[in-house]
C-alpha positions, 0 to 999 in steps of 0.5 A: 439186159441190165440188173438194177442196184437194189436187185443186185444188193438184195440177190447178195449174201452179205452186203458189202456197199459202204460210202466210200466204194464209190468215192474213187474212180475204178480200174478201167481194163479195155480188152480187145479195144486196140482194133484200128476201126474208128468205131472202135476207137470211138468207144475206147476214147468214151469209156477212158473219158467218162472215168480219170486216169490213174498213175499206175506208178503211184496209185495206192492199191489199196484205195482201188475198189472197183475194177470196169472190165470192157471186152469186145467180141470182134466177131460179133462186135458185142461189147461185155461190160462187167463192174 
């Protein structure tokens, strides 16, 4: 299942899309992705691939926008993807 951005933009109350949201990279959170399966390790390695790293020692908190939450259910092996 998936929402376009047009639908989600016209589902909200106050539109807050400007420009710069997107001229950063988001904060890449990965839950549960640390399993030791290579399939798991496969998808980990391309979600860290697709986005540059940060240096959390340097990175300004203010330009972070966008925060890309990855949670898989290790039981039912069903990766969430919440941006």
């Amino acid at each position: 299942q998936y929402s376009l951005i047009r639908d989600v933009v016209s589902a909200l109350r106050r539109h807050r899309m400007h420009e710069q949201q997107f001229s950063h990279p988001p904060l890449l959170v990965l839950s549960n992705l640390g399993l030791p399966q290579m399939h798991v390790k496969l998808v980990a390695g391309m979600f860290q691939g697709m986005f540059p790293t940060l240096n959390v020692h340097r990175v300004n908190l203010n330009s972070i926008r966008r925060c890309l939450l990855l949670t898989l259910d290790s039981e039912s092996q069903l990766l969430e993807f919440r941006h």
